[in-house]
Biopython code that builds the backbone (N, CA, C, O; Angstrom):
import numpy as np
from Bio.PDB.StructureBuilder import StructureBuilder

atoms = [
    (1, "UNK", "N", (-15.555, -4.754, 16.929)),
    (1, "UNK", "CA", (-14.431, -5.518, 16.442)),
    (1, "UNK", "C", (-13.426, -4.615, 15.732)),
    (1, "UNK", "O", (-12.226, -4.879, 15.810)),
    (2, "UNK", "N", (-13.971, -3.309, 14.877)),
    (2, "UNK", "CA", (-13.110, -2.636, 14.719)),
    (2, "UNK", "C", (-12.414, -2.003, 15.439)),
    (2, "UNK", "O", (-11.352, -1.646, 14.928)),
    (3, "UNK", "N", (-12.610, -1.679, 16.569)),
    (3, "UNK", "CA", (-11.509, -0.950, 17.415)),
    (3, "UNK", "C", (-10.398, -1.941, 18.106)),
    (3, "UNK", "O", (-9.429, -1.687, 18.822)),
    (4, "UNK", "N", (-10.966, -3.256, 17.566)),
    (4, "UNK", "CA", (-9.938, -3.717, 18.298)),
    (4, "UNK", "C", (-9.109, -4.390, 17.222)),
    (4, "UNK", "O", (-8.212, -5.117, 17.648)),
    (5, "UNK", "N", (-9.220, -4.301, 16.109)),
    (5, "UNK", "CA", (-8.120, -4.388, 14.567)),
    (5, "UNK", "C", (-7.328, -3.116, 14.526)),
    (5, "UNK", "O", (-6.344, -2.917, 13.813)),
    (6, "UNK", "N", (-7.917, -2.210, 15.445)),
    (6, "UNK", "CA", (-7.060, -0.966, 15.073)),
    (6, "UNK", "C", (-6.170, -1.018, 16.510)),
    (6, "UNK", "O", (-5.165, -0.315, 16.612)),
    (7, "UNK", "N", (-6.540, -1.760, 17.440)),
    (7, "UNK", "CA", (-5.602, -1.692, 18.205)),
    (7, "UNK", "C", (-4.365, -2.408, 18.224)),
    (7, "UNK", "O", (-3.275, -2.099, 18.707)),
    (8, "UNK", "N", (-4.850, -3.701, 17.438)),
    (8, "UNK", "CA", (-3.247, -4.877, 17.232)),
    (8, "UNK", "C", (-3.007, -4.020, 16.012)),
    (8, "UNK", "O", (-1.799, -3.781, 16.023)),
    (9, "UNK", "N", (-3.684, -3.318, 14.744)),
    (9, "UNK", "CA", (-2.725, -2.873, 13.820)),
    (9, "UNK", "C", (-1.600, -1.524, 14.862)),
    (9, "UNK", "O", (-0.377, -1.612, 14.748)),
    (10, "UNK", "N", (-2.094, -0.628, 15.596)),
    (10, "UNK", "CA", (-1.149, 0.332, 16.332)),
    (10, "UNK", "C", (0.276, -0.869, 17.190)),
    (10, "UNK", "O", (1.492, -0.897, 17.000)),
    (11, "UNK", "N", (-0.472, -1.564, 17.966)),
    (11, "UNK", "CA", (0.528, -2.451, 18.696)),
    (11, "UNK", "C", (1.999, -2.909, 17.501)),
    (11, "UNK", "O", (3.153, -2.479, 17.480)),
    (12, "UNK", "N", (1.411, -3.767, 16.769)),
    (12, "UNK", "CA", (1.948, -3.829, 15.285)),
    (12, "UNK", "C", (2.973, -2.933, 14.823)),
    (12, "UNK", "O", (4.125, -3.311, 14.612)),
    (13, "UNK", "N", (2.524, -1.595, 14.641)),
    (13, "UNK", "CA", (3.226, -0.448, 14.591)),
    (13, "UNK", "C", (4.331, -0.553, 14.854)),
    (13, "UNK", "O", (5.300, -0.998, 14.238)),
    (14, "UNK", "N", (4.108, 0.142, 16.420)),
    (14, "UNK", "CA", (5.005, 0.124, 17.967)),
    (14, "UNK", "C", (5.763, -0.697, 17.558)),
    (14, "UNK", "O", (6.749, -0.226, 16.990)),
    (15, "UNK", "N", (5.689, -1.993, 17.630)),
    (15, "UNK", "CA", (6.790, -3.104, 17.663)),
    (15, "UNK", "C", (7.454, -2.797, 16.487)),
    (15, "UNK", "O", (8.658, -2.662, 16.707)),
    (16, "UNK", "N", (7.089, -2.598, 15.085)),
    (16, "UNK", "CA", (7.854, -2.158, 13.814)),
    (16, "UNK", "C", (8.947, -1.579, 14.085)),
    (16, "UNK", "O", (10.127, -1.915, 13.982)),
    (17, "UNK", "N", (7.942, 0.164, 14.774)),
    (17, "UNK", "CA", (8.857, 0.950, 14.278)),
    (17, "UNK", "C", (10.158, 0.920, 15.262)),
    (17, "UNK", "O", (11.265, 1.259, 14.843)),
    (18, "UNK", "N", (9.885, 0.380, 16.939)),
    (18, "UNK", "CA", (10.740, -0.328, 17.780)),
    (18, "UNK", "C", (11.747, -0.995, 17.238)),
    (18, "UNK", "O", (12.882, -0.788, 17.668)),
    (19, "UNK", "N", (11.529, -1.914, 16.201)),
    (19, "UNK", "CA", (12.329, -3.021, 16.289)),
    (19, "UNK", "C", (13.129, -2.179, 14.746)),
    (19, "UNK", "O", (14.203, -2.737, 14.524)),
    (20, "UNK", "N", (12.918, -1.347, 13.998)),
    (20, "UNK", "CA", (13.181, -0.474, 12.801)),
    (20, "UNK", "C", (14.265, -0.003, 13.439)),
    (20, "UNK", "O", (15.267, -0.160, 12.742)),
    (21, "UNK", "N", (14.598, 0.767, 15.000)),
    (21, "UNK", "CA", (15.699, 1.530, 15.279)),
    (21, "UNK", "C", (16.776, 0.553, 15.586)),
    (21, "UNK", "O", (17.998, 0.587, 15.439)),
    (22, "UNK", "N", (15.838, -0.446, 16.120)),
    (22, "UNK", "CA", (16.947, -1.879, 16.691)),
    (22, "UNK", "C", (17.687, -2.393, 15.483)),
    (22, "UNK", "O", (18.737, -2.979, 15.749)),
    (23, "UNK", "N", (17.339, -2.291, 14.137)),
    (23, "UNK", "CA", (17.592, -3.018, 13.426)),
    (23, "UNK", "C", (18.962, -2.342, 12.742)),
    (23, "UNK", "O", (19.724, -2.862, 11.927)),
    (24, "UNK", "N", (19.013, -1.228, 13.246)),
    (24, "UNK", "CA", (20.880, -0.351, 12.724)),
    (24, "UNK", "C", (20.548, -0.691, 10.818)),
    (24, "UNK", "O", (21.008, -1.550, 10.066)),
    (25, "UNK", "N", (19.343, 0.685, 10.545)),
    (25, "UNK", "CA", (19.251, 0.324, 8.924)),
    (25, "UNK", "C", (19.435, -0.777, 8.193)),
    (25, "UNK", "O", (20.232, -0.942, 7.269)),
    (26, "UNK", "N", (18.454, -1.724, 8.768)),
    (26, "UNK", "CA", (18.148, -2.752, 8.113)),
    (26, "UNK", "C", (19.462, -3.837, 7.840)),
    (26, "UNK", "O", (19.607, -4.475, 6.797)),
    (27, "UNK", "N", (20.450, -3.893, 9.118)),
    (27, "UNK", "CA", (22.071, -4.160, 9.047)),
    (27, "UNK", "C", (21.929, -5.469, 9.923)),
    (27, "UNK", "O", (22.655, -6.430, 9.671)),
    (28, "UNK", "N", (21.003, -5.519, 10.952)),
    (28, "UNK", "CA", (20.851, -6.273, 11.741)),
    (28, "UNK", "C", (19.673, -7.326, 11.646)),
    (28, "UNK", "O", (18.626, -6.680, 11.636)),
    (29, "UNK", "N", (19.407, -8.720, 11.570)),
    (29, "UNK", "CA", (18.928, -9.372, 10.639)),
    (29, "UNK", "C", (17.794, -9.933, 11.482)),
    (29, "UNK", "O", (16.843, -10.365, 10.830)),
    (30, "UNK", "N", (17.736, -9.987, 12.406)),
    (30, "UNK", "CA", (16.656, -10.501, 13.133)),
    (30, "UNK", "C", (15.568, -9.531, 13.284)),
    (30, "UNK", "O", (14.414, -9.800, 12.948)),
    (31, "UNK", "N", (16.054, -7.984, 13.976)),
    (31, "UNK", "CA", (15.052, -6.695, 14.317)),
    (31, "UNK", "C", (14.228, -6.753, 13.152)),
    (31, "UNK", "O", (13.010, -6.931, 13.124)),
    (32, "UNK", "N", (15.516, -6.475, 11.571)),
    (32, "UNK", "CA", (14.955, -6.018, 10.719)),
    (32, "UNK", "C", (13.606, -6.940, 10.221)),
    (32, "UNK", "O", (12.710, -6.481, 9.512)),
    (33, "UNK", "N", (13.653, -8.331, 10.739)),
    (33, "UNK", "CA", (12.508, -9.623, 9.814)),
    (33, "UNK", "C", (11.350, -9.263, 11.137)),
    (33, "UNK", "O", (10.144, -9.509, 11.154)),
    (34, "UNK", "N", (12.119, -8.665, 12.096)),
    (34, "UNK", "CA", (10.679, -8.470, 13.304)),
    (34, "UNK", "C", (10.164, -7.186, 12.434)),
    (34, "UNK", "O", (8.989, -7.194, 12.067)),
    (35, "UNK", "N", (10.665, -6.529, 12.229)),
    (35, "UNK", "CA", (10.578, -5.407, 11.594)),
    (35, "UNK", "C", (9.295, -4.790, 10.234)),
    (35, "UNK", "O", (8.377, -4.030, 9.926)),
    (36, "UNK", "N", (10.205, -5.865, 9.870)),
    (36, "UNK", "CA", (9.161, -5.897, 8.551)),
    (36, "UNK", "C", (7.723, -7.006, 8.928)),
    (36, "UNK", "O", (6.559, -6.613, 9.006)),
    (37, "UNK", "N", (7.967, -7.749, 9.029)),
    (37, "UNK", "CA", (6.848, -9.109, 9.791)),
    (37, "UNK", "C", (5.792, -8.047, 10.723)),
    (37, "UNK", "O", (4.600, -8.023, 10.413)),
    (38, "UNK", "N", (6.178, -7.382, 11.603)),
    (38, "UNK", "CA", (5.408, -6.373, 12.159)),
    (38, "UNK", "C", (4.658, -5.456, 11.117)),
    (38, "UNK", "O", (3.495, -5.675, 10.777)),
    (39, "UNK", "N", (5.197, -4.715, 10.778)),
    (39, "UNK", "CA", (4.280, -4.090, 9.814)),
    (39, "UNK", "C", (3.561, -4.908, 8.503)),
    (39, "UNK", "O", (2.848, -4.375, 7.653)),
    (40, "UNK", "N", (3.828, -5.919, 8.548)),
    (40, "UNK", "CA", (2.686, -6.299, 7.544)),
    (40, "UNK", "C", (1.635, -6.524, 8.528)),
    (40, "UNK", "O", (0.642, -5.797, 8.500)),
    (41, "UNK", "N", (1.762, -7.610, 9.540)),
    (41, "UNK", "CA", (0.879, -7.702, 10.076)),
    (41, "UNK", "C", (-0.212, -5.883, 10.401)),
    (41, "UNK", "O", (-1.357, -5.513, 10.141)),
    (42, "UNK", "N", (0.563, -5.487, 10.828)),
    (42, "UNK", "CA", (-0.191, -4.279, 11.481)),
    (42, "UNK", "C", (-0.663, -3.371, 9.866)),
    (42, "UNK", "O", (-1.189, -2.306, 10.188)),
    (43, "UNK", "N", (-0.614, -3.502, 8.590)),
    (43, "UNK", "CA", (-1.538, -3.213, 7.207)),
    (43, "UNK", "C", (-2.481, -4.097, 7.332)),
    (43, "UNK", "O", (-3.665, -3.798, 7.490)),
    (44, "UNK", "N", (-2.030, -5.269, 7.273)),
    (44, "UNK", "CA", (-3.327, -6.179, 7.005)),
    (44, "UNK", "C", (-4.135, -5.900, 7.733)),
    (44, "UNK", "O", (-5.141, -5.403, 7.227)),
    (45, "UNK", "N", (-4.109, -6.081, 9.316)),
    (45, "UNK", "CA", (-5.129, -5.787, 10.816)),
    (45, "UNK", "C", (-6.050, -4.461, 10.437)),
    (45, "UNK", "O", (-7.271, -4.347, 10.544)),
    (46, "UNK", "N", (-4.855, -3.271, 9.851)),
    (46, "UNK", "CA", (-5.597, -1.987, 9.949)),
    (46, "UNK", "C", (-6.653, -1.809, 8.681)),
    (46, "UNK", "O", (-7.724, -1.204, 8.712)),
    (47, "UNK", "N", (-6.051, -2.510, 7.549)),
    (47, "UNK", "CA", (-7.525, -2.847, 6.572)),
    (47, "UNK", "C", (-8.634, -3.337, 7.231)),
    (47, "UNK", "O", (-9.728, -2.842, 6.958)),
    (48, "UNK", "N", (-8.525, -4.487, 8.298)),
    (48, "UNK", "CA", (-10.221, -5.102, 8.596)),
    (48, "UNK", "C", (-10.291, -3.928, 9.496)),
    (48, "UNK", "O", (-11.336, -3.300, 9.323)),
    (49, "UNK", "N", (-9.666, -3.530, 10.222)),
    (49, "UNK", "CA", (-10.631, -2.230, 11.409)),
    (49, "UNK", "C", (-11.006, -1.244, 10.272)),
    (49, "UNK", "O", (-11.933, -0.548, 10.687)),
    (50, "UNK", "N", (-10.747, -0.987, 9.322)),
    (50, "UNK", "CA", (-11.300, -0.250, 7.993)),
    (50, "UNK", "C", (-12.528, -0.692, 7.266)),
    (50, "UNK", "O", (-13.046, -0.168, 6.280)),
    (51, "UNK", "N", (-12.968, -1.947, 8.054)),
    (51, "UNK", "CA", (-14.174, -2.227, 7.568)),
    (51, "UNK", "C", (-15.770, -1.602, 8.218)),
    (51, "UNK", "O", (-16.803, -1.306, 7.616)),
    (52, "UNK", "N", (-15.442, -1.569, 9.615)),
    (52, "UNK", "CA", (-16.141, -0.484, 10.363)),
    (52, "UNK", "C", (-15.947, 0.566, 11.112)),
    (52, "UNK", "O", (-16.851, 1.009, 11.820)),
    (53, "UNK", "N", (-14.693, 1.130, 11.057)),
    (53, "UNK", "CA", (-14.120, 2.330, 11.155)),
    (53, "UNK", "C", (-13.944, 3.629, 10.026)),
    (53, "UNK", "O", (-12.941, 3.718, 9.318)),
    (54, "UNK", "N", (-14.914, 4.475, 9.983)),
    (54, "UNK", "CA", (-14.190, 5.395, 9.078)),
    (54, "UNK", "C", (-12.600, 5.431, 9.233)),
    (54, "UNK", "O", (-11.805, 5.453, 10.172)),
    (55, "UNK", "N", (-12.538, 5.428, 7.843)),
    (55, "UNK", "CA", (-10.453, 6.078, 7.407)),
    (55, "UNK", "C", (-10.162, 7.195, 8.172)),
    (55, "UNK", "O", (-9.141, 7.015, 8.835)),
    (56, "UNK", "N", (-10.749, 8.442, 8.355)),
    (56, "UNK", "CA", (-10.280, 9.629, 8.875)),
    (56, "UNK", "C", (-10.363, 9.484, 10.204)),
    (56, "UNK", "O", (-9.742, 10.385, 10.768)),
    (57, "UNK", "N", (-11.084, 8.409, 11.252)),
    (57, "UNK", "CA", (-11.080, 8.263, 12.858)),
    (57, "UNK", "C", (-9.689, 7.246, 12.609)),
    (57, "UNK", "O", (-8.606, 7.590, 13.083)),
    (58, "UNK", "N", (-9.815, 6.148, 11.933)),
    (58, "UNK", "CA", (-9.163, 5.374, 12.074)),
    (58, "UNK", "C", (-7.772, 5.500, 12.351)),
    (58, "UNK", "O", (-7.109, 5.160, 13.330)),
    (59, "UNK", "N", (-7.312, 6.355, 10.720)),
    (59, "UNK", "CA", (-5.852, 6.804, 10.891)),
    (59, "UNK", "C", (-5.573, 7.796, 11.390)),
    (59, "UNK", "O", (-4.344, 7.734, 11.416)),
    (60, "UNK", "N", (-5.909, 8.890, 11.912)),
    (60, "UNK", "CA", (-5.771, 9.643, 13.172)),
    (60, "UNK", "C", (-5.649, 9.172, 14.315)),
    (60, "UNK", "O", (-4.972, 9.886, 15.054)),
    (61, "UNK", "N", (-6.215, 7.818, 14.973)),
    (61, "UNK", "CA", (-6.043, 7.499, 16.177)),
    (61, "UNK", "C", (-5.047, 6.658, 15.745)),
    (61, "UNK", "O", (-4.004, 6.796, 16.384)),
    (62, "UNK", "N", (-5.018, 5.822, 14.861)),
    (62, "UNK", "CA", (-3.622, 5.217, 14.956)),
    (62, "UNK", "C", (-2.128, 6.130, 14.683)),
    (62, "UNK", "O", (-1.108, 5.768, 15.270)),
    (63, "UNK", "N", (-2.113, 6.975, 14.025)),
    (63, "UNK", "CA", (-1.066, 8.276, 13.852)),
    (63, "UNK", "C", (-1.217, 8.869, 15.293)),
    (63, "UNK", "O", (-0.087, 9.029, 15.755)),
    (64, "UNK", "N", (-1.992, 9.176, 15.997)),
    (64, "UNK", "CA", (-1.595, 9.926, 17.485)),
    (64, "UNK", "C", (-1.290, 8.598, 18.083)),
    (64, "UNK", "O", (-0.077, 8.409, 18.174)),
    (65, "UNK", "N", (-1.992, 7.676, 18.495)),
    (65, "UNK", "CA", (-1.586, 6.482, 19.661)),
    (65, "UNK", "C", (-0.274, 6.463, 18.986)),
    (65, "UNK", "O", (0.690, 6.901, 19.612)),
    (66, "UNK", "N", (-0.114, 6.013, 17.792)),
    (66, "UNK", "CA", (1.443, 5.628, 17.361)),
    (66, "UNK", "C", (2.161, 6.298, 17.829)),
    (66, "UNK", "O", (2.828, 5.853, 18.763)),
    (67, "UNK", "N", (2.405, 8.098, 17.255)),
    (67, "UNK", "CA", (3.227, 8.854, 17.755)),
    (67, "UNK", "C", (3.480, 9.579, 19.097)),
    (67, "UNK", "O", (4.313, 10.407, 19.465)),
    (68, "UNK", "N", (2.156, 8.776, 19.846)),
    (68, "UNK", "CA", (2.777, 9.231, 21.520)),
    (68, "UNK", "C", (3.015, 8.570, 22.192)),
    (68, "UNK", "O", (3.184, 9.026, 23.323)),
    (69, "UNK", "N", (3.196, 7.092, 22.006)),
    (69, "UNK", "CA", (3.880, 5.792, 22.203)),
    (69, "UNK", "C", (5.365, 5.922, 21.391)),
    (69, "UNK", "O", (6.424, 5.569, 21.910)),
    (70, "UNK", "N", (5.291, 6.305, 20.475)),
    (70, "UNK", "CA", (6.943, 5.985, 20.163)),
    (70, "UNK", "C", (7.746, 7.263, 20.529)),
    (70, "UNK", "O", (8.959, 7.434, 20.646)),
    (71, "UNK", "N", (6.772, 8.044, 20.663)),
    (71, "UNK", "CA", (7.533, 9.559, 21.672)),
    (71, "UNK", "C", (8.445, 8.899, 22.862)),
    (71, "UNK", "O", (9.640, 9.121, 23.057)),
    (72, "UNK", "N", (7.578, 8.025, 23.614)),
    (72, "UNK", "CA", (7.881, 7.364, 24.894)),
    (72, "UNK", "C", (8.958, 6.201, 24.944)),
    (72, "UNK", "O", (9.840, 5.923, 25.756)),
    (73, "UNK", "N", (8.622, 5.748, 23.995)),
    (73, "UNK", "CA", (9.759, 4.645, 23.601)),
    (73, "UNK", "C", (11.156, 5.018, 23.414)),
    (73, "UNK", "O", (12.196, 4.404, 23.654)),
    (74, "UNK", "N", (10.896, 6.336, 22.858)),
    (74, "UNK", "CA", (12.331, 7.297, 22.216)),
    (74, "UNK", "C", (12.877, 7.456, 23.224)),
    (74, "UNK", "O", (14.072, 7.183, 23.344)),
    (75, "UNK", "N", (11.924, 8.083, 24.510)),
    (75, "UNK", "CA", (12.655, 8.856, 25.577)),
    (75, "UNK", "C", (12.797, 7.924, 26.796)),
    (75, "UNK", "O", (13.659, 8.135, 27.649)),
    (76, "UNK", "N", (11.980, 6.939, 26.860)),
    (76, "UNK", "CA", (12.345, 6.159, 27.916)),
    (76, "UNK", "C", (13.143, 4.635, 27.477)),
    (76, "UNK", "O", (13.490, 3.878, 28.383)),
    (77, "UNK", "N", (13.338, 4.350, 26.338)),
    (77, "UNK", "CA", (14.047, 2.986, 26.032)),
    (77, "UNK", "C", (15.417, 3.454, 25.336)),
    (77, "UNK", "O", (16.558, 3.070, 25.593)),
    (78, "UNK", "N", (14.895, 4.588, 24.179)),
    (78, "UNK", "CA", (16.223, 4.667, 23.538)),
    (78, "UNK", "C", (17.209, 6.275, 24.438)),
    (78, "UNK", "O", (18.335, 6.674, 24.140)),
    (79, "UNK", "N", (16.327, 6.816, 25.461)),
    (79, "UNK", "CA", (16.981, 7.896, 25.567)),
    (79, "UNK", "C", (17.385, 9.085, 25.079)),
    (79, "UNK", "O", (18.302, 9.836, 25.413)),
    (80, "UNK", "N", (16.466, 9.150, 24.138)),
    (80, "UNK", "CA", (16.344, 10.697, 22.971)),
    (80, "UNK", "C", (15.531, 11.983, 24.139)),
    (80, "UNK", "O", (15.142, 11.941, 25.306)),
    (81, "UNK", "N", (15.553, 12.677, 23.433)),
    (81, "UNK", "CA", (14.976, 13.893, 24.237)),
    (81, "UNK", "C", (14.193, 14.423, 23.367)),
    (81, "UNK", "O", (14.403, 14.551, 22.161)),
    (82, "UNK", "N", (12.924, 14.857, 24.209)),
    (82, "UNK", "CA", (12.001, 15.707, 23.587)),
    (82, "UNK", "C", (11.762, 17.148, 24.172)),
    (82, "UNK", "O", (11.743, 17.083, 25.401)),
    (83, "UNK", "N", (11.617, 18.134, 23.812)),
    (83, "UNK", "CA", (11.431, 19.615, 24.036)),
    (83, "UNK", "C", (9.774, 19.782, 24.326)),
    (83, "UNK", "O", (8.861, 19.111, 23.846)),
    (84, "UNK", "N", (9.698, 20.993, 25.348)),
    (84, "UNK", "CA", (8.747, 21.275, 25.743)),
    (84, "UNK", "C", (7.790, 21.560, 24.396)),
    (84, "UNK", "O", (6.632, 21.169, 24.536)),
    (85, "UNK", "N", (8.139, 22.240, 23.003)),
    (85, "UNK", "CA", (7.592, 22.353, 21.936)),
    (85, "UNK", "C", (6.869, 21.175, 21.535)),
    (85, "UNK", "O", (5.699, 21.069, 21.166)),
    (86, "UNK", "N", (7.824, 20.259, 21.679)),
    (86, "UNK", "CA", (7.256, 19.025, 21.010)),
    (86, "UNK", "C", (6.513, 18.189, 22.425)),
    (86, "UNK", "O", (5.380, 17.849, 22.084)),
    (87, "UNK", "N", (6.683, 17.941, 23.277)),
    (87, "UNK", "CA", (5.566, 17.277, 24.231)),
    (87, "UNK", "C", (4.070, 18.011, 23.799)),
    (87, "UNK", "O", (3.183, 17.326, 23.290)),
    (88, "UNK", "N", (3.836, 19.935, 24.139)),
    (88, "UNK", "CA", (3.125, 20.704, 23.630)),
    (88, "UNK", "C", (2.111, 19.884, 22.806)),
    (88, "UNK", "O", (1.072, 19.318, 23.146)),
    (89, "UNK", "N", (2.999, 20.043, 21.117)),
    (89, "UNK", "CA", (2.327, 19.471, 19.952)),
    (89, "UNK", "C", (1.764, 18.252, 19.967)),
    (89, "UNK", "O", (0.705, 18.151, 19.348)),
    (90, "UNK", "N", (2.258, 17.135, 20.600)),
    (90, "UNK", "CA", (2.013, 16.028, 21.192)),
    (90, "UNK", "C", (0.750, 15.974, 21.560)),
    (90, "UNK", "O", (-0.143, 15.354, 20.983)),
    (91, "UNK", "N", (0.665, 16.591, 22.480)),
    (91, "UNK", "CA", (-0.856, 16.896, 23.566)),
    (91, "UNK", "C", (-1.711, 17.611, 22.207)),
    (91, "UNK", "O", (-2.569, 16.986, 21.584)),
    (92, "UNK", "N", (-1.463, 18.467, 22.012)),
    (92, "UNK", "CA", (-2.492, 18.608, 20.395)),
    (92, "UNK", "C", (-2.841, 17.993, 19.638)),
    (92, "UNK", "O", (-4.069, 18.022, 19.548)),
    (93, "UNK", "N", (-2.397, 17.420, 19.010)),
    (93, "UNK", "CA", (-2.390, 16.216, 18.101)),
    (93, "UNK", "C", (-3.486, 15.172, 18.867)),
    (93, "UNK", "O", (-4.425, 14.501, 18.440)),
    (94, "UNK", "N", (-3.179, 15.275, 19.562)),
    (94, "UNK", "CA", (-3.689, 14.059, 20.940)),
    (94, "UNK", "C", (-5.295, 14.680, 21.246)),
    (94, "UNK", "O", (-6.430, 14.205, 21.214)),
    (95, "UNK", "N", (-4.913, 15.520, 21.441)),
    (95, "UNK", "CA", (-6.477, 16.595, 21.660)),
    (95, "UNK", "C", (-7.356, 16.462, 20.640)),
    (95, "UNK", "O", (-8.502, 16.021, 20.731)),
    (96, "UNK", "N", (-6.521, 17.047, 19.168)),
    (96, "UNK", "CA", (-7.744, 17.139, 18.056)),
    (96, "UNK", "C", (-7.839, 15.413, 17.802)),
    (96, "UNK", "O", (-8.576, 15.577, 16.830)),
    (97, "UNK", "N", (-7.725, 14.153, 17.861)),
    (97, "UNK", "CA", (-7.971, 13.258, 17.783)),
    (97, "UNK", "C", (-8.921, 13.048, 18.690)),
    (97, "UNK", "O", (-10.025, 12.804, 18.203)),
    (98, "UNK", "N", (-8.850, 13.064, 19.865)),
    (98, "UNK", "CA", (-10.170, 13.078, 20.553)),
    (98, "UNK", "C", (-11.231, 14.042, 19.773)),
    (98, "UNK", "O", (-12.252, 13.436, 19.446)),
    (99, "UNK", "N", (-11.192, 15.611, 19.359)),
    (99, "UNK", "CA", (-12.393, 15.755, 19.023)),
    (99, "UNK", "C", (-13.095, 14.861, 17.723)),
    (99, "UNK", "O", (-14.212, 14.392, 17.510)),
    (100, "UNK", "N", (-11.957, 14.896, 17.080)),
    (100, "UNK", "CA", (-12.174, 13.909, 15.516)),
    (100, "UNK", "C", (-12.852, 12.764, 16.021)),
    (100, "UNK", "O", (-13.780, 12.283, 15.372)),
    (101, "UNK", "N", (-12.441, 12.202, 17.264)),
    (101, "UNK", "CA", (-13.368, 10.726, 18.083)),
    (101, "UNK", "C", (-14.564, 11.091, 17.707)),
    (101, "UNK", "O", (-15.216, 10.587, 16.792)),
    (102, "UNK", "N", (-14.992, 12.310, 18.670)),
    (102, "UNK", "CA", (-15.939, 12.208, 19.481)),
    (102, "UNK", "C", (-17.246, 13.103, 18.769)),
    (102, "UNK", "O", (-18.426, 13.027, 19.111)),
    (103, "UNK", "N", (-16.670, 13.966, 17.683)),
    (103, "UNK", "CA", (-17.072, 15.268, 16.694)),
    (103, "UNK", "C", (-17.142, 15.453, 15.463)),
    (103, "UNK", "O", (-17.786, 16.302, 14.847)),
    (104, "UNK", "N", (-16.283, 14.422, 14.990)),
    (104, "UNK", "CA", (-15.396, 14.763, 13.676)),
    (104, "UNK", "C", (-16.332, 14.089, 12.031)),
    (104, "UNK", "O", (-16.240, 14.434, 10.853)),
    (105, "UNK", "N", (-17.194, 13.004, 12.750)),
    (105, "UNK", "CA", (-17.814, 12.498, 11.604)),
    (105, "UNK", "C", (-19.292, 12.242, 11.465)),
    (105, "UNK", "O", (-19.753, 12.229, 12.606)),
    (106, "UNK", "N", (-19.894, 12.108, 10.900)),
    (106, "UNK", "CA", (-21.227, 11.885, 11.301)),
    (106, "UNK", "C", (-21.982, 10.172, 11.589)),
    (106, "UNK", "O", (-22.033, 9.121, 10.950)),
    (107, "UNK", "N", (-22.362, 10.553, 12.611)),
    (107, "UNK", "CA", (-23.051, 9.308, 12.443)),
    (107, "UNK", "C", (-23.776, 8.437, 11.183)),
    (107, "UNK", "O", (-24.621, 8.888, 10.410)),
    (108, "UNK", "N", (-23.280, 7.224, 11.184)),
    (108, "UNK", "CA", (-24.424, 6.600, 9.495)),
    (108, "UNK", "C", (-25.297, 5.594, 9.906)),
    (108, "UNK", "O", (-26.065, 5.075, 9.096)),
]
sb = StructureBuilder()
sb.init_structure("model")
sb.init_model(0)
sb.init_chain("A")
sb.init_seg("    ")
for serial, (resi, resn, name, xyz) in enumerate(atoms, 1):
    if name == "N":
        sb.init_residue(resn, " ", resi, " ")
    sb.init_atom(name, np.array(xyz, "f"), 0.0, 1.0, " ", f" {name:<3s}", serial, name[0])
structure = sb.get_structure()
């Protein structure tokens, strides 16, 4: 059940921080209430996946899923550009989260 509180808290995210660029600094009144409404939801969600998720798997996979989903969002919705540096780091980030999965803590 925890992996799947950590997945509507990431979804959660996504839509936040989505609807955060939509919202033209908090100028635009609808994004911004999706905005904020999203991220509460997605604290609250990510506390219960914190009930059987270690903190250090937890927020690592939600910090990489987040940031290589809104990488994508950037470049395929809003049209930003990313550099070979940063795709690179991307895939790292992405990497040591898998070992942190799969390595990183001990079994209890």
């Amino acid at each position: 059940m925890g992996y799947l509180y950590l997945a509507i808290a990431i979804v959660g995210e996504l839509i936040g921080t989505t609807f955060l660029k939509y919202s033209d600094g908090y100028t635009k009144p609808v994004p911004t209430i999706i905005s904020i409404l999203s991220y509460g939801l997605c604290f609250y969600v990510f506390s219960k996946s914190l009930l059987s998720i270690n903190l250090s798997v937890a927020y690592a996979t939600w910090s990489a899923v987040g940031l290589t989903v809104t990488t994508l969002i950037s470049v395929y919705i809003f049209k930003e550009g990313i550099t070979p540096a940063g795709i690179a780091a991307i895939l790292m980030i992405t990497a040591g989260v898998i070992i942190l999965n799969l390595y990183g803590t001990p079994v209890s």
